[in-house]
N, CA, C and O atoms as a Tripos MOL2 file, in Angstrom:
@<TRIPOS>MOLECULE
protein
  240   239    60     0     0
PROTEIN
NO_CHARGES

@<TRIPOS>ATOM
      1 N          58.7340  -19.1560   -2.1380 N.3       1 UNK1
      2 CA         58.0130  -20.1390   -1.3560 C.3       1 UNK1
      3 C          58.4620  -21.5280   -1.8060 C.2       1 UNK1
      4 O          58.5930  -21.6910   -3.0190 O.2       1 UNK1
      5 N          58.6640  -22.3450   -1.1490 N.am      2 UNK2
      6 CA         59.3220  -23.9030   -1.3660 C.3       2 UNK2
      7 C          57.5200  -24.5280   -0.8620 C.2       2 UNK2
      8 O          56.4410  -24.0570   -0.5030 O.2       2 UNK2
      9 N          58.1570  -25.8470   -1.1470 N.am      3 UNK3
     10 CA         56.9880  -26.9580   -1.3930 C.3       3 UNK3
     11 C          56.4680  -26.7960    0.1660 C.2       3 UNK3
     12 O          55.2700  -26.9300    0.4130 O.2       3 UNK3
     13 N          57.6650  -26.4270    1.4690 N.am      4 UNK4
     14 CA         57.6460  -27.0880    2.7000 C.3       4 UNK4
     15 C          56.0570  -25.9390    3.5080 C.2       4 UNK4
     16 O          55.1730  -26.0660    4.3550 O.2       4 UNK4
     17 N          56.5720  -24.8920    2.5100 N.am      5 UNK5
     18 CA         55.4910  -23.7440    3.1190 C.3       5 UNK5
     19 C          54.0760  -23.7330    2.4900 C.2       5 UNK5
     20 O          53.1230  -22.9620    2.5940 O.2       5 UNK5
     21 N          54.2590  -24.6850    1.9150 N.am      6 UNK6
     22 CA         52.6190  -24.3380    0.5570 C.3       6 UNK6
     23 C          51.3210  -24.8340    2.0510 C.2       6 UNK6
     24 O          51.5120  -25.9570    2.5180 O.2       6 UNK6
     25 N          50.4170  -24.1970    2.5280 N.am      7 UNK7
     26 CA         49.1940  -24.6870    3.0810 C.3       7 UNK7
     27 C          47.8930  -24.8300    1.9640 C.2       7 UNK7
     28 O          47.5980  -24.0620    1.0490 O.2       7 UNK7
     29 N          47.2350  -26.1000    2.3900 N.am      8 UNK8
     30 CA         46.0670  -26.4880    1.5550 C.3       8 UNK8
     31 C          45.3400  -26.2050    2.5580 C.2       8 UNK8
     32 O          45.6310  -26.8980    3.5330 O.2       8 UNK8
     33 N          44.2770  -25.2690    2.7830 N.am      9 UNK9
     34 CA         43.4660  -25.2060    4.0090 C.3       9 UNK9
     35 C          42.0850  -25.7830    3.8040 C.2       9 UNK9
     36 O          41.2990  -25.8900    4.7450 O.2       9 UNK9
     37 N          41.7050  -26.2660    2.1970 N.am     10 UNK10
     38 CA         40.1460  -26.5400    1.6330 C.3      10 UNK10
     39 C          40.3840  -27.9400    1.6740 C.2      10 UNK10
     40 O          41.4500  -28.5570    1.6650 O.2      10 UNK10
     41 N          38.9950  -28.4060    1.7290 N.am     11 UNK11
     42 CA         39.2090  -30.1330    1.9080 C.3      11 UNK11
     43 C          37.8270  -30.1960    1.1180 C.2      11 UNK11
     44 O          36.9460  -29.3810    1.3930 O.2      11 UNK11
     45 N          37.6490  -31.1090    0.1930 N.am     12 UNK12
     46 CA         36.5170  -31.8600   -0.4670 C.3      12 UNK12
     47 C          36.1820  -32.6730    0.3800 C.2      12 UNK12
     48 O          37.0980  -33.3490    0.8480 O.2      12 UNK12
     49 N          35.3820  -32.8140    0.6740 N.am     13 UNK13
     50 CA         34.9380  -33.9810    1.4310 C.3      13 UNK13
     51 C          33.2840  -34.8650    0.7720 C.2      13 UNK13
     52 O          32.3210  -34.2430    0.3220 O.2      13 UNK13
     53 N          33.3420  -35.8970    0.8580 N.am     14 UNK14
     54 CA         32.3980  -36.8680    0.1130 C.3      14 UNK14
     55 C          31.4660  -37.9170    1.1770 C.2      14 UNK14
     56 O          32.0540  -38.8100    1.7870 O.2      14 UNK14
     57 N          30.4170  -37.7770    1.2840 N.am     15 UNK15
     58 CA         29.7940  -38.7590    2.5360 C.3      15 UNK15
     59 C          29.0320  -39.5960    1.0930 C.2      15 UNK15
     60 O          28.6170  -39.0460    0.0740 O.2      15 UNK15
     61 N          29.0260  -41.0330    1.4120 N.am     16 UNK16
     62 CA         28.3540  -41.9240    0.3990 C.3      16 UNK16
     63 C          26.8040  -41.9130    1.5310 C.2      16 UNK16
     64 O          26.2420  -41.2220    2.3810 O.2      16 UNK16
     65 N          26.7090  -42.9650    0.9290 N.am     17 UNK17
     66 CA         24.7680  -42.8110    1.0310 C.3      17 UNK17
     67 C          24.6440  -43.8560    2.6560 C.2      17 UNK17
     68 O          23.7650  -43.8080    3.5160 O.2      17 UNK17
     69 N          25.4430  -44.4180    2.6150 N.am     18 UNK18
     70 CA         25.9600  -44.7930    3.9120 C.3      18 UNK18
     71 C          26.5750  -44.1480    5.3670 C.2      18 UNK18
     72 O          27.2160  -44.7260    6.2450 O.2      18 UNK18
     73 N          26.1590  -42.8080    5.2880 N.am     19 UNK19
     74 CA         26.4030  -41.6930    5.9630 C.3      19 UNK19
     75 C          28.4490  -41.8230    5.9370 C.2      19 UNK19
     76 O          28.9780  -40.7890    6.3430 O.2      19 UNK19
     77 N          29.3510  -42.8490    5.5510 N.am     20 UNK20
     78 CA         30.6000  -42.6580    6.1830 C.3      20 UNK20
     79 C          31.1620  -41.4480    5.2430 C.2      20 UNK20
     80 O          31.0030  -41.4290    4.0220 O.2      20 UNK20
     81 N          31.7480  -40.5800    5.8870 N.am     21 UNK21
     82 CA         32.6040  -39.4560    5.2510 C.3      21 UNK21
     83 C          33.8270  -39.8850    4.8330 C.2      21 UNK21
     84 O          33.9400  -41.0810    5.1000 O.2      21 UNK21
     85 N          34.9100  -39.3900    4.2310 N.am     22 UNK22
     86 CA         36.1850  -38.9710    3.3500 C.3      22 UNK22
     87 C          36.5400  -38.1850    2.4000 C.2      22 UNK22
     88 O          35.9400  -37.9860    1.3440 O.2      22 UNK22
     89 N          37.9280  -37.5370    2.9130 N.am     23 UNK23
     90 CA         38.6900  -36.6060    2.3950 C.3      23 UNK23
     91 C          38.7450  -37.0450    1.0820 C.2      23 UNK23
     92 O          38.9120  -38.2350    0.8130 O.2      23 UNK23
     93 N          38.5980  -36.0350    0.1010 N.am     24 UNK24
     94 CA         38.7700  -36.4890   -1.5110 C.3      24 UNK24
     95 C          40.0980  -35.7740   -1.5040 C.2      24 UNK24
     96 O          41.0560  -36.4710   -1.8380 O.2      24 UNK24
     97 N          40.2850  -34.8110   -1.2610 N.am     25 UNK25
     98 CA         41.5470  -33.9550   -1.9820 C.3      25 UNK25
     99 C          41.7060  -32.6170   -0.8350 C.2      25 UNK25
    100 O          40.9900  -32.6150    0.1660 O.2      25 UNK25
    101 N          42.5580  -31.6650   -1.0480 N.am     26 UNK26
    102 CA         43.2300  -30.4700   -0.4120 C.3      26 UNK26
    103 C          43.3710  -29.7070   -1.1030 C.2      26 UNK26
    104 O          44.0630  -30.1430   -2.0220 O.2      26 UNK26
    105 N          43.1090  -28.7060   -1.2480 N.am     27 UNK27
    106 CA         43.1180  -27.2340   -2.5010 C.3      27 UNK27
    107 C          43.7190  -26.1960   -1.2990 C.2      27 UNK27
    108 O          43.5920  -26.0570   -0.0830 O.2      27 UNK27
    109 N          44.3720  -25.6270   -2.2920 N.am     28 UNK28
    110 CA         44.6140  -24.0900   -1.7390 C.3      28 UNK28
    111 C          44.0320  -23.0500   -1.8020 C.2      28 UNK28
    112 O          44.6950  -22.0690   -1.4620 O.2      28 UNK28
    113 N          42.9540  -22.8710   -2.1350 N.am     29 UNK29
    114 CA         41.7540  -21.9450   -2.5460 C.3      29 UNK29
    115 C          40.5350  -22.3830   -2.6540 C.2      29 UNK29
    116 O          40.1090  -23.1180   -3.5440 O.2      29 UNK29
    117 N          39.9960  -21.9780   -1.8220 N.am     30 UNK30
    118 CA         38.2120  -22.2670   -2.2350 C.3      30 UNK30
    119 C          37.1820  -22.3310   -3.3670 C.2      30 UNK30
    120 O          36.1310  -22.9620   -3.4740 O.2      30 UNK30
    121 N          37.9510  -21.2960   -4.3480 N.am     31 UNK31
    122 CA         37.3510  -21.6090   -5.5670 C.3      31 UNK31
    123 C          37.6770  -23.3360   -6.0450 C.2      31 UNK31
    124 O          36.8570  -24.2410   -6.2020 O.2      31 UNK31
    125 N          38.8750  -23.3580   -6.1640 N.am     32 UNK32
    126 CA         39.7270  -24.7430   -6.8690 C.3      32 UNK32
    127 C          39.0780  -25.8460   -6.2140 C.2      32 UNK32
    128 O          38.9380  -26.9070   -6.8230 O.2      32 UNK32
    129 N          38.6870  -25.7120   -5.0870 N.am     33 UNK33
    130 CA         37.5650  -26.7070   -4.2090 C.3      33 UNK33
    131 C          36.4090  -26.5890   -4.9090 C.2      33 UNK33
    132 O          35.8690  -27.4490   -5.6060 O.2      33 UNK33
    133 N          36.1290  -25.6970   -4.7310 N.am     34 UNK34
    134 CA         34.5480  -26.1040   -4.9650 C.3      34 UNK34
    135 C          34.2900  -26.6990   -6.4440 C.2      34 UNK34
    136 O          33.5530  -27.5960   -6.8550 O.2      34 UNK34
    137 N          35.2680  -25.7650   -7.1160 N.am     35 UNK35
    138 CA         35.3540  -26.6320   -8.5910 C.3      35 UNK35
    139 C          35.3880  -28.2770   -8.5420 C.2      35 UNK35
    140 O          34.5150  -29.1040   -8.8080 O.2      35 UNK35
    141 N          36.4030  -28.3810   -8.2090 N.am     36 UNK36
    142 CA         36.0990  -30.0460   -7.9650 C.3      36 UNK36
    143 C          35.1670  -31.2600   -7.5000 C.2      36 UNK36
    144 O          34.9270  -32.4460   -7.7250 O.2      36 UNK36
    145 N          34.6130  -29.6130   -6.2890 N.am     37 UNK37
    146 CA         33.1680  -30.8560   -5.3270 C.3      37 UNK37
    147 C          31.8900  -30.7090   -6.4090 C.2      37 UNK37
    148 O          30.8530  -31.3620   -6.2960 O.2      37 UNK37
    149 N          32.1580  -29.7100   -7.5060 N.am     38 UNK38
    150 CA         30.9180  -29.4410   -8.4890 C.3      38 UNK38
    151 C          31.3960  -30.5480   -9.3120 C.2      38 UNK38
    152 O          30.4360  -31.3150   -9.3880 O.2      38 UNK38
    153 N          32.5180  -31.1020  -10.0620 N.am     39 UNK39
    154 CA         32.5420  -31.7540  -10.7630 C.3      39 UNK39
    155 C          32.1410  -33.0980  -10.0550 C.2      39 UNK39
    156 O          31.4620  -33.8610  -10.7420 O.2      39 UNK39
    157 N          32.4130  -33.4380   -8.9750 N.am     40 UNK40
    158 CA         32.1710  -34.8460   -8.8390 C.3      40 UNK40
    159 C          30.7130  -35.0190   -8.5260 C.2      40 UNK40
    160 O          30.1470  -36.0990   -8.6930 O.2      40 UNK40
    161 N          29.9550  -33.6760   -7.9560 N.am     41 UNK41
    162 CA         28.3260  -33.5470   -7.7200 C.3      41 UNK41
    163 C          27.7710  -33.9450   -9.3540 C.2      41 UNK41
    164 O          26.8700  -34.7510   -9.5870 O.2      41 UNK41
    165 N          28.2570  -33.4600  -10.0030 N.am     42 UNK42
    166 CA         27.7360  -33.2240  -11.2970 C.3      42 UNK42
    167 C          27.8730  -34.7720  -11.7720 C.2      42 UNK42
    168 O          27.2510  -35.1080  -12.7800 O.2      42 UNK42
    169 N          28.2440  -35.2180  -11.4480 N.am     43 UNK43
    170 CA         28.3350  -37.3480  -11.9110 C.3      43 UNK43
    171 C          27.0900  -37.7400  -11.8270 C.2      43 UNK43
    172 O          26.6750  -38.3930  -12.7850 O.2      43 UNK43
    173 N          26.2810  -37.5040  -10.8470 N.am     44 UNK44
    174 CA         25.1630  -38.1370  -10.7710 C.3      44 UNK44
    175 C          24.7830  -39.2740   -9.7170 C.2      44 UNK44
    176 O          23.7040  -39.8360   -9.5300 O.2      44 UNK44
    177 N          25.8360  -39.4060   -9.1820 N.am     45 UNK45
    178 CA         26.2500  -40.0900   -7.7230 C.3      45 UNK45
    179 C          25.2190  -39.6070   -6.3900 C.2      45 UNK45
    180 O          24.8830  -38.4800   -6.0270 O.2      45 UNK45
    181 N          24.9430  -40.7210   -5.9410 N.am     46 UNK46
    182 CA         24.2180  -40.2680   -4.6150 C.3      46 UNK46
    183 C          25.0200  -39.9490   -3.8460 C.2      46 UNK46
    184 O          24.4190  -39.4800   -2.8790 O.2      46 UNK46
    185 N          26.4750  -39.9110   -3.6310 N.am     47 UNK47
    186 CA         27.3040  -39.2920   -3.0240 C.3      47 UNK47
    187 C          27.1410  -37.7510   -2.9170 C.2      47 UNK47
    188 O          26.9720  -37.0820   -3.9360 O.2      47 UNK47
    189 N          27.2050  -37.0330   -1.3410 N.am     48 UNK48
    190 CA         27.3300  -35.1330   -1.5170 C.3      48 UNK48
    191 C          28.9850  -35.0520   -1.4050 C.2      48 UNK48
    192 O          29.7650  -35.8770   -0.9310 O.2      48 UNK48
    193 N          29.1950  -33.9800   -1.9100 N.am     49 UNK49
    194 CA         30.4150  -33.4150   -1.9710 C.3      49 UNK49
    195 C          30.3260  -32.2810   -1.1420 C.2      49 UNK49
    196 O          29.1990  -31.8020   -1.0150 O.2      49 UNK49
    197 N          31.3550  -31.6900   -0.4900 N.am     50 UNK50
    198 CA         31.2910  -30.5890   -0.1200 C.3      50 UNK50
    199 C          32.2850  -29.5870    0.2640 C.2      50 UNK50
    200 O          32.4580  -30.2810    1.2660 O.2      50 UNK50
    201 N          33.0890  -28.6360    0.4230 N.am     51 UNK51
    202 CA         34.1980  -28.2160    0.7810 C.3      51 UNK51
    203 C          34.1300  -27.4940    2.1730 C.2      51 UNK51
    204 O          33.2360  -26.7830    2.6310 O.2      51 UNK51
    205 N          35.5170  -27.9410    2.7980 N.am     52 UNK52
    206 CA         35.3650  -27.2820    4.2040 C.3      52 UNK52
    207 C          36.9480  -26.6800    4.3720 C.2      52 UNK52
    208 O          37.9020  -27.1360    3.7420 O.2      52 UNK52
    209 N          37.0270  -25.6460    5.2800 N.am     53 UNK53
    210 CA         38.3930  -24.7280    5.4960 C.3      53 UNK53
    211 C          38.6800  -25.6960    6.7880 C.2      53 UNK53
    212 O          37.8400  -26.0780    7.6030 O.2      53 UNK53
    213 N          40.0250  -25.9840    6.7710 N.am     54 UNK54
    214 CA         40.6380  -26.3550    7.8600 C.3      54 UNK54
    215 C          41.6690  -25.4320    8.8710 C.2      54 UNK54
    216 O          42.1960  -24.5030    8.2590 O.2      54 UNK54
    217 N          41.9240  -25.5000    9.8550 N.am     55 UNK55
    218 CA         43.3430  -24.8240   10.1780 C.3      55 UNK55
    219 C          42.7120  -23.5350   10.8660 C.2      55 UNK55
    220 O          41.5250  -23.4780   11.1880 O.2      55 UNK55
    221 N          43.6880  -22.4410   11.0710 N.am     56 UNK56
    222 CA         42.9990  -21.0860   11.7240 C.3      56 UNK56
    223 C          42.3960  -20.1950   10.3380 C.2      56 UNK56
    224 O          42.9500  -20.0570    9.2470 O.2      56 UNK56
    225 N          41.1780  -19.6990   10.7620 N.am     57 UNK57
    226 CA         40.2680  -19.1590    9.9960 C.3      57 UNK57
    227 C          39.5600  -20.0120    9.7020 C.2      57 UNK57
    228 O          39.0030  -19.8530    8.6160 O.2      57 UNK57
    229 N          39.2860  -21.0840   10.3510 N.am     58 UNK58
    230 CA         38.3360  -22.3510    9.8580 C.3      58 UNK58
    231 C          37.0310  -22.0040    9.5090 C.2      58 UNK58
    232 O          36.3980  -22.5830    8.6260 O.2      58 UNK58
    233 N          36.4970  -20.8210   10.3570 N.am     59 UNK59
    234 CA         35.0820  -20.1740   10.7260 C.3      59 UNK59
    235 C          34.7850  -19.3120   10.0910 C.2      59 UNK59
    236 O          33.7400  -18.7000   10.3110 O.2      59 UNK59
    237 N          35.8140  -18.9200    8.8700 N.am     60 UNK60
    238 CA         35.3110  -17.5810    8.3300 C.3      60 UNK60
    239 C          34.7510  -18.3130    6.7360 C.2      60 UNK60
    240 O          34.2310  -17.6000    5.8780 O.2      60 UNK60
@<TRIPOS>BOND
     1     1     2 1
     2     2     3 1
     3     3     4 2
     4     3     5 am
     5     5     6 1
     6     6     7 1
     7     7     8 2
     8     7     9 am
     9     9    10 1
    10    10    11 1
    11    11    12 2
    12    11    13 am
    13    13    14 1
    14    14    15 1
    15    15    16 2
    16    15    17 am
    17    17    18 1
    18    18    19 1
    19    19    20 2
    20    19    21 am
    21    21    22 1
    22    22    23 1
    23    23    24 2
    24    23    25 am
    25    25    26 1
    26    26    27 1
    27    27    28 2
    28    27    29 am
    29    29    30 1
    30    30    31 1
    31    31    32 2
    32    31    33 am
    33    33    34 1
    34    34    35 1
    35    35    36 2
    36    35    37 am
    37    37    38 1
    38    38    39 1
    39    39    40 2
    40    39    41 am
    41    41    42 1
    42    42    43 1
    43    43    44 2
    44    43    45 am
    45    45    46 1
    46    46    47 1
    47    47    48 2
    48    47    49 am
    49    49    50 1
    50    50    51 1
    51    51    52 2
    52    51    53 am
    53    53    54 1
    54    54    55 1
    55    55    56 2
    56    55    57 am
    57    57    58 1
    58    58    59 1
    59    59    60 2
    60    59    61 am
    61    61    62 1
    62    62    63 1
    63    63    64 2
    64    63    65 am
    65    65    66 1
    66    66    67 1
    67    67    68 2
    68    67    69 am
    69    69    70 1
    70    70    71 1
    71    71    72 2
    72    71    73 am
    73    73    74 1
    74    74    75 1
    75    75    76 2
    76    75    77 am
    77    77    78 1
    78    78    79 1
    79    79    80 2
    80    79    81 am
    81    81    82 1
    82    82    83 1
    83    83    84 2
    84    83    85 am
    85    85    86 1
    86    86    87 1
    87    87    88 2
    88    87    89 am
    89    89    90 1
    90    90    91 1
    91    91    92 2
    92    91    93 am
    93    93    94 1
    94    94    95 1
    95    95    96 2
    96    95    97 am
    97    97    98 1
    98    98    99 1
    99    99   100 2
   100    99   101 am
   101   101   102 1
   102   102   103 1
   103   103   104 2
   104   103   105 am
   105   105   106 1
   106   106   107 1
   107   107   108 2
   108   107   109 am
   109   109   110 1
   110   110   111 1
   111   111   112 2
   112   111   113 am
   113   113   114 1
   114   114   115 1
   115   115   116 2
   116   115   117 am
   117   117   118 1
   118   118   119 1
   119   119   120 2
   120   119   121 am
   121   121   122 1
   122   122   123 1
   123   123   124 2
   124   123   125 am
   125   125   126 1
   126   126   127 1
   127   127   128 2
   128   127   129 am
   129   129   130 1
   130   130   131 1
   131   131   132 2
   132   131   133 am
   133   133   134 1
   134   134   135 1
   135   135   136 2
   136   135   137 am
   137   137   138 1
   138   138   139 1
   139   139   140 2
   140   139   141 am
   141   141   142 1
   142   142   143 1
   143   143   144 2
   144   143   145 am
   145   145   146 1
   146   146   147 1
   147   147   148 2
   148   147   149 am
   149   149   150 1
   150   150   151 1
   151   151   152 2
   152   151   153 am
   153   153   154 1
   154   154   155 1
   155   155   156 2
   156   155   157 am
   157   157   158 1
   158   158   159 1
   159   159   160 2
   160   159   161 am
   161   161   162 1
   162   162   163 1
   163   163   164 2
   164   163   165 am
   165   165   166 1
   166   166   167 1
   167   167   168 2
   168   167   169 am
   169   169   170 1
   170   170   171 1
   171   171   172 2
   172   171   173 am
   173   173   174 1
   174   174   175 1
   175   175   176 2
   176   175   177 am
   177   177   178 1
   178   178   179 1
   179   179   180 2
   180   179   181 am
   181   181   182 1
   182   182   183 1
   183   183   184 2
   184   183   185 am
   185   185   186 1
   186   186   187 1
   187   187   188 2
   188   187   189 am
   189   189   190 1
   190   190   191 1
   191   191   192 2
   192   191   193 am
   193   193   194 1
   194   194   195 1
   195   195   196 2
   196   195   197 am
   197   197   198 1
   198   198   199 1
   199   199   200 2
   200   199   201 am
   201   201   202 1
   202   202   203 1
   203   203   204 2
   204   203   205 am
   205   205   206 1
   206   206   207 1
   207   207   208 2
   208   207   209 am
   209   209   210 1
   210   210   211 1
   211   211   212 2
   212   211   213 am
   213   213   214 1
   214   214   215 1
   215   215   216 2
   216   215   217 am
   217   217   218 1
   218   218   219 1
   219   219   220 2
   220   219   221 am
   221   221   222 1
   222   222   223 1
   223   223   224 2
   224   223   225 am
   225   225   226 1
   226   226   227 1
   227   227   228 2
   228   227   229 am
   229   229   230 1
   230   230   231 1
   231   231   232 2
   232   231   233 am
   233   233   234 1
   234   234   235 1
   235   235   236 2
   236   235   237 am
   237   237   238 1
   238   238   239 1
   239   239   240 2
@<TRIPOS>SUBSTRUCTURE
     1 UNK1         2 RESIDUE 1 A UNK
     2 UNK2         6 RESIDUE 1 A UNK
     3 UNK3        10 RESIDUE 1 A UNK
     4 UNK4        14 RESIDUE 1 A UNK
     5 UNK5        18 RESIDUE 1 A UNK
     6 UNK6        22 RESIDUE 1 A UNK
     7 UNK7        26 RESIDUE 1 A UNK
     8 UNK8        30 RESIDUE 1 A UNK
     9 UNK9        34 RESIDUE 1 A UNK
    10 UNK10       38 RESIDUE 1 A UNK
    11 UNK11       42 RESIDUE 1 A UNK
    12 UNK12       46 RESIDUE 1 A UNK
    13 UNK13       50 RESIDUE 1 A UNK
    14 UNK14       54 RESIDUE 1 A UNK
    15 UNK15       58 RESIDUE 1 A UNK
    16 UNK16       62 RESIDUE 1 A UNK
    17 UNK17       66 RESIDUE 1 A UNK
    18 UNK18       70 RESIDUE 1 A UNK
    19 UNK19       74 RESIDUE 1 A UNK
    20 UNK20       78 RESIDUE 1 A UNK
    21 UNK21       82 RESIDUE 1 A UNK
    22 UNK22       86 RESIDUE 1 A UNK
    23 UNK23       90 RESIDUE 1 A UNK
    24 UNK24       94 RESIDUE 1 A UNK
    25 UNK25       98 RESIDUE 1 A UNK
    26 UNK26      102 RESIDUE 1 A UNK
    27 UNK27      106 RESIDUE 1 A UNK
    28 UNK28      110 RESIDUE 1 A UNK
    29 UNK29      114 RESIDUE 1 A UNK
    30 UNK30      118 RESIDUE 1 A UNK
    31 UNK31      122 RESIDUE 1 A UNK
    32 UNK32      126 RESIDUE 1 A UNK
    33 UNK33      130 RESIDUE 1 A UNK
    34 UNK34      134 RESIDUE 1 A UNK
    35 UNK35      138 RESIDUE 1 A UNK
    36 UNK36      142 RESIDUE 1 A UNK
    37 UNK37      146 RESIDUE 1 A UNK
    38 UNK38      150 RESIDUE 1 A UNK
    39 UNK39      154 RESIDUE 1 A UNK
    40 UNK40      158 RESIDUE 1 A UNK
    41 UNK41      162 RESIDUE 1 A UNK
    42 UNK42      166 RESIDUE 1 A UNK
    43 UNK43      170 RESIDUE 1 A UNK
    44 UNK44      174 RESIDUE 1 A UNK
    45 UNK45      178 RESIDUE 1 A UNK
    46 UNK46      182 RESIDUE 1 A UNK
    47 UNK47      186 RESIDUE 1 A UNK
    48 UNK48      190 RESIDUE 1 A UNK
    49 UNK49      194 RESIDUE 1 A UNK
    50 UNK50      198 RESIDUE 1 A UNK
    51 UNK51      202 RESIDUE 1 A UNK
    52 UNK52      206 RESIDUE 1 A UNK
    53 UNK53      210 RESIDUE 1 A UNK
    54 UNK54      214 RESIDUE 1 A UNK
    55 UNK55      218 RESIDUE 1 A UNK
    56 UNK56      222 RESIDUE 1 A UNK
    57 UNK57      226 RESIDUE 1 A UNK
    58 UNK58      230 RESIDUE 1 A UNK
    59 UNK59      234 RESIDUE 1 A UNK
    60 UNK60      238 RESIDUE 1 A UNK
């Protein structure tokens, strides 16, 4: 597999307290996501974190 084929289908995503959303990062696995949206939940930030699947299989 080369770099050109790698898919990130997980997205962190962060809404501040200001309802606006943004992409934090792209994981290739859902675990490796959620790890991350726990670490930045875990700050103490009124910010939510959350992970979402992009692409086909978005729904599963």
């Amino acid at each position: 597999m080369n770099d050109s084929t790698i898919t990130l289908p997980w997205l962190v995503i962060r809404q501040d307290d200001n309802g606006n959303r943004y992409r934090v990062g792209r994981y290739a696995t859902r675990d490796e996501a959620q790890k991350i949206a726990d670490s930045l939940d875990s700050r103490g930030h009124k910010q939510l974190y959350w992970v979402e699947r992009i692409g086909p299989g978005a729904d599963v």
